[in-house]
C-alpha positions as CSV (number, residue, x, y, z in Angstrom):
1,X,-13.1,-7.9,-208.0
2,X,-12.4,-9.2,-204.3
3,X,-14.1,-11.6,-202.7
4,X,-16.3,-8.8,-200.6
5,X,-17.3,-7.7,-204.1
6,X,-18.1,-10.6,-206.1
7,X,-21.5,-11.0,-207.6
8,X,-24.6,-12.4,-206.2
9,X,-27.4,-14.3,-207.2
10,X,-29.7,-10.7,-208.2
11,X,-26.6,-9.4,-209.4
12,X,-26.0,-12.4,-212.1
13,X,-29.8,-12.5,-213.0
14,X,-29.6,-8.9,-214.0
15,X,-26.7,-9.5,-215.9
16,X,-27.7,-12.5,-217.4
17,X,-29.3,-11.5,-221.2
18,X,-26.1,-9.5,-221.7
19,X,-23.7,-12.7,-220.3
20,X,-26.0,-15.1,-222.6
21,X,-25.3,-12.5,-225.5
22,X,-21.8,-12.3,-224.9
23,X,-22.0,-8.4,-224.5
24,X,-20.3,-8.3,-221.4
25,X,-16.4,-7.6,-220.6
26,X,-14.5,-10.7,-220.3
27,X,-13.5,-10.5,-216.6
28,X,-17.3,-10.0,-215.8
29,X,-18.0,-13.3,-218.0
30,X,-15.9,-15.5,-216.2
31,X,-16.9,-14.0,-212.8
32,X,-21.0,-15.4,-213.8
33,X,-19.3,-19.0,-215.0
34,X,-17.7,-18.9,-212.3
35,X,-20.8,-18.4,-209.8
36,X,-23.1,-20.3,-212.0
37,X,-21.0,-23.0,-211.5
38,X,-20.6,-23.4,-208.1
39,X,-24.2,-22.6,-207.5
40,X,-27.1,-25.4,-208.4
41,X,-29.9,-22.8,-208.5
42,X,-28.3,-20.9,-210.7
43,X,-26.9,-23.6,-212.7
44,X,-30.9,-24.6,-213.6
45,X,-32.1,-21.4,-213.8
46,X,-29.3,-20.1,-216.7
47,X,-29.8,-24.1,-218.5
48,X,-34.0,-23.3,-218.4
49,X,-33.6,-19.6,-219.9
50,X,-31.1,-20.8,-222.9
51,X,-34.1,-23.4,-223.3
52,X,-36.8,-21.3,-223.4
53,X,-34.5,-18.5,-225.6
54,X,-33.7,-21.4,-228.1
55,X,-37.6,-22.5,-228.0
56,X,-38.7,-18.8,-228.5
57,X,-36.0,-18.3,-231.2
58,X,-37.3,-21.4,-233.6
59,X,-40.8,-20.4,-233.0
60,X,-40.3,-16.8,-233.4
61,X,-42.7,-14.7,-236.0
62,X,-41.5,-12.1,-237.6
63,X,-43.8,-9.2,-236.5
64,X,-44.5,-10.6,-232.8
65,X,-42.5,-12.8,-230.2
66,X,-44.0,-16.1,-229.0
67,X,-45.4,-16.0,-225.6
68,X,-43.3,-18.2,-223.3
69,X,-45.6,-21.4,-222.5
70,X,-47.3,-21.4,-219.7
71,X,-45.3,-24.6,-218.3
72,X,-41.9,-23.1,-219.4
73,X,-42.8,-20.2,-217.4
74,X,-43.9,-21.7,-214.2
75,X,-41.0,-23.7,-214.4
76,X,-38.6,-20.2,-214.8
77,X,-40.4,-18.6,-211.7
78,X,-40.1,-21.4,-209.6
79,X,-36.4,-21.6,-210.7
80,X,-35.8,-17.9,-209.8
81,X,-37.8,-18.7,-206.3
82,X,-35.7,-21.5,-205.4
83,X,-32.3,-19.7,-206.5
84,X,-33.4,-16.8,-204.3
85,X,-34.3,-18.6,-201.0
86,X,-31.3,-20.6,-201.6
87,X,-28.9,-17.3,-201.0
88,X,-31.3,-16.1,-198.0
């Protein structure tokens, strides 16, 4: 990609359950690490979801997921807030 086309902060939030997951191609992968590591909302946002995936993985039941906490999701939508006004 050039740098007119490189991903932005929407972009890598729709991308991220498949960049988490490792489904995605190799040059996209190191285009996100790239971003998420030059950008600090981002770089909270990505650490709070692998926490709250880990957290919903160990508590998992097997017929029905475990609802997010309350907490852990104020926490992700003020994340996702802050990393959007950030690239306003």
């Amino acid at each position: 990609m050039t740098d007119q086309q490189k991903l932005d902060c929407r972009e890598i939030f729709a991308l991220l359950s498949e960049y988490i997951d490792e489904e995605l191609p190799p040059a996209t992968c190191e285009e996100i690490a790239q971003h998420i590591a030059g950008c600090a909302p981002c770089v909270d946002f990505v650490e709070s979801l692998k926490k709250a995936i880990e957290v919903s993985r160990k508590n998992e039941l097997p017929e029905r997921p475990t609802p997010l906490p309350d907490a852990t999701r104020d926490q992700l939508r003020t994340l996702w807030q802050r990393m959007l006004a950030s690239r306003v």
